[in-house]
N, C-alpha and C positions, 0 to 999 in steps of 0.2 A: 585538827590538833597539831601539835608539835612534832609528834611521832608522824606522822601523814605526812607533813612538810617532807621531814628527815629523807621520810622512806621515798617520797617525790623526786628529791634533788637528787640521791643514790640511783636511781633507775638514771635520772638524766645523765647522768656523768656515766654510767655505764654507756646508756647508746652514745655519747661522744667518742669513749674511747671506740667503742664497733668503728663509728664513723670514721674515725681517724684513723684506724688498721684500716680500714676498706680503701681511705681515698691514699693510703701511702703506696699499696700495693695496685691501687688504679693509677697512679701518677709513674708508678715503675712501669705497669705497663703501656703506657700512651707517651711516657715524654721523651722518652730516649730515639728522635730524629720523629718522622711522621708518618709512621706505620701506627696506627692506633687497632689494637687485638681487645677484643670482648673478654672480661672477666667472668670467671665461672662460678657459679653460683657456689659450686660445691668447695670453690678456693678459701669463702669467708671465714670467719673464725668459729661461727654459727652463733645462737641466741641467748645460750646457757654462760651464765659468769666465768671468767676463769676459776679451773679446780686442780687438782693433784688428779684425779680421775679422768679419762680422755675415753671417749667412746670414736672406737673404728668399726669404719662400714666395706660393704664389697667386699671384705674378704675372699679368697681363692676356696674351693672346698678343701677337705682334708688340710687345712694350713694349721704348722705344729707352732706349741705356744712358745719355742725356741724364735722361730720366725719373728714372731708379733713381737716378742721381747727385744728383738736383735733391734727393732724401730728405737725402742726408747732408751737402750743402753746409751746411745752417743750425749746423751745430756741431761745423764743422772742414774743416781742407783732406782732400780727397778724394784717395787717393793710387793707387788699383789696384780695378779692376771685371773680375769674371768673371761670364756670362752664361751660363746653361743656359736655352736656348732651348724646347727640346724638352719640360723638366720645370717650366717657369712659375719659376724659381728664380732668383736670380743671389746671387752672393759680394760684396760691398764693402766697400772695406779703407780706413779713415782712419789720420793720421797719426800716431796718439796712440790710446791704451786710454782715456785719461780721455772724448776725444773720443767714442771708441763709447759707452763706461759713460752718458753725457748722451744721447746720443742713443736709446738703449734706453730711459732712464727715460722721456726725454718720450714716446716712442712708446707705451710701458705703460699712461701714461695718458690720451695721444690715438689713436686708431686708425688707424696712416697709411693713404690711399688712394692709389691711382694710376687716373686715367680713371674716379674712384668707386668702384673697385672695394679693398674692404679687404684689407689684405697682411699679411703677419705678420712681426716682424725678432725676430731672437736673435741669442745669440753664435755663431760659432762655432767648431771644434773646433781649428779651426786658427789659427797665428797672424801667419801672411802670407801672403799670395798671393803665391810665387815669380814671379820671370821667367822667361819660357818662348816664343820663339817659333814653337811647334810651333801647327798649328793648334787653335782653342775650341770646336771643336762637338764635340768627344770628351767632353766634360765632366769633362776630366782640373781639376784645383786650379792652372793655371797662369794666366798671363796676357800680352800679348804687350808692355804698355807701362807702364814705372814710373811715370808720371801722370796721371793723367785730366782732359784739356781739356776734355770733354763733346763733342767734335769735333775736326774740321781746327784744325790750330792755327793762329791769327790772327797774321798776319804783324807786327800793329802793336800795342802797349803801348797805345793811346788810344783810348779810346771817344767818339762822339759821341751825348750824352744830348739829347731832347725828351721837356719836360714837357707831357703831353694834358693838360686840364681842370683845372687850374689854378683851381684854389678858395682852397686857402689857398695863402698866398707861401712857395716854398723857398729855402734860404739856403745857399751854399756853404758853410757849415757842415754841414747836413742833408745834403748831398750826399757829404761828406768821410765824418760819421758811419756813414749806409747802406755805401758801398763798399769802405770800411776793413775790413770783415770779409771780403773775399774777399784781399786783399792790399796792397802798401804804397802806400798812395795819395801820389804824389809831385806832382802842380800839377795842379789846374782853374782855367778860362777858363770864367764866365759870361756870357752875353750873350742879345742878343733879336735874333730875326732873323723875318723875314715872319709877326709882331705873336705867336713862340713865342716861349715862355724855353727857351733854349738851356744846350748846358754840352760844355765837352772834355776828360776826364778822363785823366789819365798816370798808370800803374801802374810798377812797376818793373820788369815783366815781361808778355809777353802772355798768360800761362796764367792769370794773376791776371785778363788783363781778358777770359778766355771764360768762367772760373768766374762773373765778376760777370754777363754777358752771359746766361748759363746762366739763370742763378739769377734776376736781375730784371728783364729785358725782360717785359712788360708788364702788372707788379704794380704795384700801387696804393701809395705814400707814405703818406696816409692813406684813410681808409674812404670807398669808392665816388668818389675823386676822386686826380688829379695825378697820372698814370700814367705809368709811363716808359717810355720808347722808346728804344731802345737799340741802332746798330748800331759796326762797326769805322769808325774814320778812317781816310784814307790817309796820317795825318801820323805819323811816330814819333818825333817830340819836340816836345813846347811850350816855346814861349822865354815866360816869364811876368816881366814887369820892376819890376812893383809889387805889394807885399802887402797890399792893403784887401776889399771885401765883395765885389767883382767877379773878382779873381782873386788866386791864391797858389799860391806857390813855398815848397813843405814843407819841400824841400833846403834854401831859400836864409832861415831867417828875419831877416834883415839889410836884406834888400831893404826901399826905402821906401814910404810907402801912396799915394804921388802925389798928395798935399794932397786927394783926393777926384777927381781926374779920373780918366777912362774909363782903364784899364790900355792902357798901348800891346801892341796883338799885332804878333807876330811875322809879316813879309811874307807867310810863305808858309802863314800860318792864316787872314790876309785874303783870300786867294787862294783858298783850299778854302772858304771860309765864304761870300764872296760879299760885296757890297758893303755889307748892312744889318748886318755885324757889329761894326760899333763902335757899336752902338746896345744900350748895358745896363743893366738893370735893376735897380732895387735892393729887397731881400724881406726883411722880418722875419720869421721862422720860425714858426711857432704851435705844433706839437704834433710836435718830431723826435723820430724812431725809433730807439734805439740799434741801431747795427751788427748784433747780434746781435739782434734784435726785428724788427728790418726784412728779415733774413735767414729767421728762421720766418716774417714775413709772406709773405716772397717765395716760399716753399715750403708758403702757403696751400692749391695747389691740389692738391698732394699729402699735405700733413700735413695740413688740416683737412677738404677738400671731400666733402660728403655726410655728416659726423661731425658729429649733433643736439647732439654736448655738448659744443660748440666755445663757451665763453663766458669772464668774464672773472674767473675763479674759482678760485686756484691752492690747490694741498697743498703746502704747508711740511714737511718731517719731520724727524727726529734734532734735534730743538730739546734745551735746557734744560729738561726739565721745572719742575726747582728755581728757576730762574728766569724763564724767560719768563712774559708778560702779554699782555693781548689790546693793550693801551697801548705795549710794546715794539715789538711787530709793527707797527702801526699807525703808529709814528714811522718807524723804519726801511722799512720798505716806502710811507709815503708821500712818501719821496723822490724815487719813479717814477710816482708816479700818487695818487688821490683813492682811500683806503681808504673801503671803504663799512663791509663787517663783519668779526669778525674771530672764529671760534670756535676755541679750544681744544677739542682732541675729548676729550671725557669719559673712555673707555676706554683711550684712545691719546695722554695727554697729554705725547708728545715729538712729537704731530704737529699741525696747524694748518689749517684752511681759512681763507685770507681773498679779500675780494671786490672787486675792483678796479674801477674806473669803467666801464672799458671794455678790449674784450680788447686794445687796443695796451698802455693801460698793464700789464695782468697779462704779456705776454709781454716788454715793456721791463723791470722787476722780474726774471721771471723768468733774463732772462740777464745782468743784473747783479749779482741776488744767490746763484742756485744757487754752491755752492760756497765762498759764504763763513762766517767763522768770527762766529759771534753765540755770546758765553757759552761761549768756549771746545770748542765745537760747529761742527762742519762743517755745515751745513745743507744739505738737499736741497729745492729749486724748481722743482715741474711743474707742468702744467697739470690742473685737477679735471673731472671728469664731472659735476658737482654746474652744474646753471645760476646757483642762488643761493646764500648763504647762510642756512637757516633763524633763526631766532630762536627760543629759549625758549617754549612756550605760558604764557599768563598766568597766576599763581600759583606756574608752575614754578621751584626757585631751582636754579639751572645752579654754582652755585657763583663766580660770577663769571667764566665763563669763555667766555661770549659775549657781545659786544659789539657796538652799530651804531653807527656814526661818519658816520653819511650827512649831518650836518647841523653835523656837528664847525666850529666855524671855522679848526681849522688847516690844513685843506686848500690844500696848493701852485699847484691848476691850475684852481682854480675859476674866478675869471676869465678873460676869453676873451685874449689876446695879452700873457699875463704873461709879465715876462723871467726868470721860473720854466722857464717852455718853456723856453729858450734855453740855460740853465746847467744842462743833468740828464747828472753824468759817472756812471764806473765808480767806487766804492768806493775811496777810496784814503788814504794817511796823512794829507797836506795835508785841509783842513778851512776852509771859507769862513765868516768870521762876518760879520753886521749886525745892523744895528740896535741898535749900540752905545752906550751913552748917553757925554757928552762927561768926564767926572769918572771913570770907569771906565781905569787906565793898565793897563801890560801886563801888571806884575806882578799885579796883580789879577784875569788872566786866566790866565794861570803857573798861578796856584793851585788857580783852579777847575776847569781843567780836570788839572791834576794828580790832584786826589781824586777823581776818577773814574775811577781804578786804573790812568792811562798813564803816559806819559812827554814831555816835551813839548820836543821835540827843535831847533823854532825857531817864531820869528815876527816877523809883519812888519805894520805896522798901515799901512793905505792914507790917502792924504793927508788927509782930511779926519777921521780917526780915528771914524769911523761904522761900519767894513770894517776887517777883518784875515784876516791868513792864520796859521794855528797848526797843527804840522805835527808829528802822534805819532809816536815810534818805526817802530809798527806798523799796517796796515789796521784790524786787529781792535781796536786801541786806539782808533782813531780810529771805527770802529762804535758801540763801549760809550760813546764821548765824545756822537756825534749823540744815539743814546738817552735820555740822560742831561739832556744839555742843550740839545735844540731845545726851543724857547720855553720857558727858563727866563728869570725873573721877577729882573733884574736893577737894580730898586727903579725907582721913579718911573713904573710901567707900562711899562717898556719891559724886555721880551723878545725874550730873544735869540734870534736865525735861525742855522742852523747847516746846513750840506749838503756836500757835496765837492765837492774844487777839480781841475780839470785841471792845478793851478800846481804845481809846487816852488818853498821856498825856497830 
């Protein structure tokens, strides 16, 4: 019958894509030089469809549901956890399929730990974990609570953050960026208080600020430094009166920046803070984390701890073959970070290793660009088992399809407190140019970015006509536009800068 067909060709298209997860992840492990390593049974995705439900095995004993939660916090809110105690197991349910399908991947190709100990996650068979207040040690498929706080639930929406060791300077911005991927970050209060930088974060809910609390108390911002310390406030609301570097009111962007004086706090956060807190500090940012970057950082010591092939080395897959270059990759992935090399794999040329400075930027890349459309193409961005990228042996012709870029000049972060750091968003239509020469009008940017197969929806050129904002239809248009035309050679030696803008016009 018709249905039989249906139901036929659905199975086969399933084992295609198993297929195709299997041989991307055998191609990452075999093509990068000629060391070829045995893939592990327990790496695949397993047998069950993708679901919102994820079944982990080997668990550690006594392993608390805080643990297991901290797994799927980095890529997505966490909505339902069942525990089988007894058989090393638990059930975790996010809110979203796409959310598990990411976090499967990444896990495929980093090995998660708990307490060091490696674990194994698939899908599983089911596709919620009902509510059920019957007791969970029967190991029936229920669960007793529709969310997961990782705890007691915090009676207060506001965190109070301390930064330990404080190397480089954090900027409420960096602050904003990190905690925004657990929930809607509405005002922080900066300050210094007994010679700390201090901070009082308002979420719009308290479940957002245990997830955050979960998740990064006492993870490092950046590598071996600026740790954060993280407990509940007694306040639950911040009255924030001025929007400049010291404090901001999300709600309110109207509020004014107080010509640059100390944000006035509110009586009763002077009160809980103590006397030295109208004493604040002001931080240029050096090297922030996006949200999601800071998120797997913060679930370092269970997605990476004791895994030797933790480095900063991602697999690209489902690319353009027909189109992609090691030079596309390279522009567009060096929007997050300092591309070092970039190979096209011989055998598997819709897939890619490239090799990033260092693992923040491979993991900031990572979750800004998984997901998105380069060439008409969905791309897929994990992390690699590979420490480095090989290069060619000499005489060998690769076809052009490995490249090292270690010495490139176009690199965005090579200098140390460039306001490169400070401007690194999410993918988006809007589009930031510089370095515009002064004869160059608009229309003459209309055009050129039109022939690069978008649509150029508006713009706005900044006062001094140096700076504009030029905003595609599309994300994906606005991708093919960066490619295209970061530093292009718009006469007089002046090449144009091109990255994305947090703005709309």
């Amino acid at each position: 019958s018709i249905g039989d067909v249906a139901v036929g060709v659905k199975k086969c298209l399933y084992s295609l894509y198993i297929m195709s997860s299997f041989c991307t992840l055998l191609a990452d492990t075999t093509s990068n030089g000629s060391d070829s390593k045995k893939l592990r049974v327990e790496d695949r995705v397993g047998d069950a469809p993708p679901s919102r439900v994820l079944h982990i095995r080997k668990l550690p004993n006594d392993v608390s549901e805080t643990e297991i939660i901290a797994l799927g916090l980095p890529f997505g809110k966490v909505t339902n956890i069942l525990t089988l105690k007894g058989k090393n197991q638990a059930f975790l349910e996010l809110s979203t399929e796409e959310a598990a399908m990411t976090m499967v991947n990444y896990y495929s190709a980093v090995t998660p730990h708990v307490r060091s100990v490696p674990v194994y996650i698939q899908y599983s068979n089911h596709k919620e974990l009902k509510t059920d207040n019957s007791n969970q040690s029967g190991g029936t498929l229920a669960s007793g609570s529709n969310s997961i706080d990782g705890g007691g639930t915090p009676s207060s929406p506001v965190l109070r953050i301390i930064i330990d060791n404080m190397f480089y300077p954090v900027t409420l911005d960096v602050l904003q960026q990190i905690f925004s991927k657990f929930g809607t970050v509405m005002k922080i209060i900066t300050f210094t208080k007994n010679n700390q930088f201090q901070a009082l974060l308002q979420y719009n809910d308290p479940t957002s600020a245990q997830q955050a609390k979960v998740a990064l108390d006492g993870q490092n911002i950046y590598n071996a430094c600026c740790t954060l310390r993280i407990d509940y406030s007694k306040l639950v609301n911040l009255n924030v009166k001025y929007n400049n570097d010291k404090s901001r009111d999300y709600t309110r962007p109207e509020l004014p920046a107080g010509d640059g004086q100390p944000p006035a706090l509110d009586p009763s956060v002077v009160a809980a803070l103590g006397k030295d807190s109208g004493s604040l500090r002001q931080n240029g940012a050096l090297s922030p984390l996006s949200a999601a970057a800071a998120a797997a950082a913060a679930a370092g010591r269970v997605a990476l701890s004791g895994h030797s092939g933790a480095s900063g080395v991602l697999l690209v897959s489902n690319l353009n073959e027909e189109m992609v270059t090691p030079h596309s990759l390279f522009t567009l992935f060096g929007v997050y970070g300092d591309v070092q090399r970039v190979k096209i794999l011989f055998n598997k040329k819709d897939s890619a290793l490239i090799q990033m400075a260092d693992m923040n930027q491979a993991q900031l890349a990572m979750s800004h660009l998984n997901g998105q459309k380069m060439y008409s193409k969905i791309i897929r961005v994990t992390m690699s088992k590979h420490q480095t990228v090989q290069l060619p042996r000499d005489g060998l012709d690769d076809q052009g399809l490995t490249k090292d870029f270690t010495n490139s000049p176009l690199h965005r972060f090579k200098k140390p407190g460039s306001k490169n750091f400070q401007n690194i968003f999410p993918p988006s239509a809007t589009l930031h140019l510089s370095n515009i020469p002064q004869d160059i009008t608009e229309e003459d940017l209309r055009v050129l970015f039109s022939n690069s197969g978008g649509t150029v929806k508006a713009f706005k050129f900044f006062q001094d006509h140096k700076m504009a904002l030029i905003q595609m239809t599309t994300i994906e248009e606005a991708i093919q536009c960066l490619i295209d035309l970061h530093n292009y050679n718009m006469g007089n030696n002046h090449h144009l800068k091109v990255s994305f803008s947090k703005s709309t016009i």
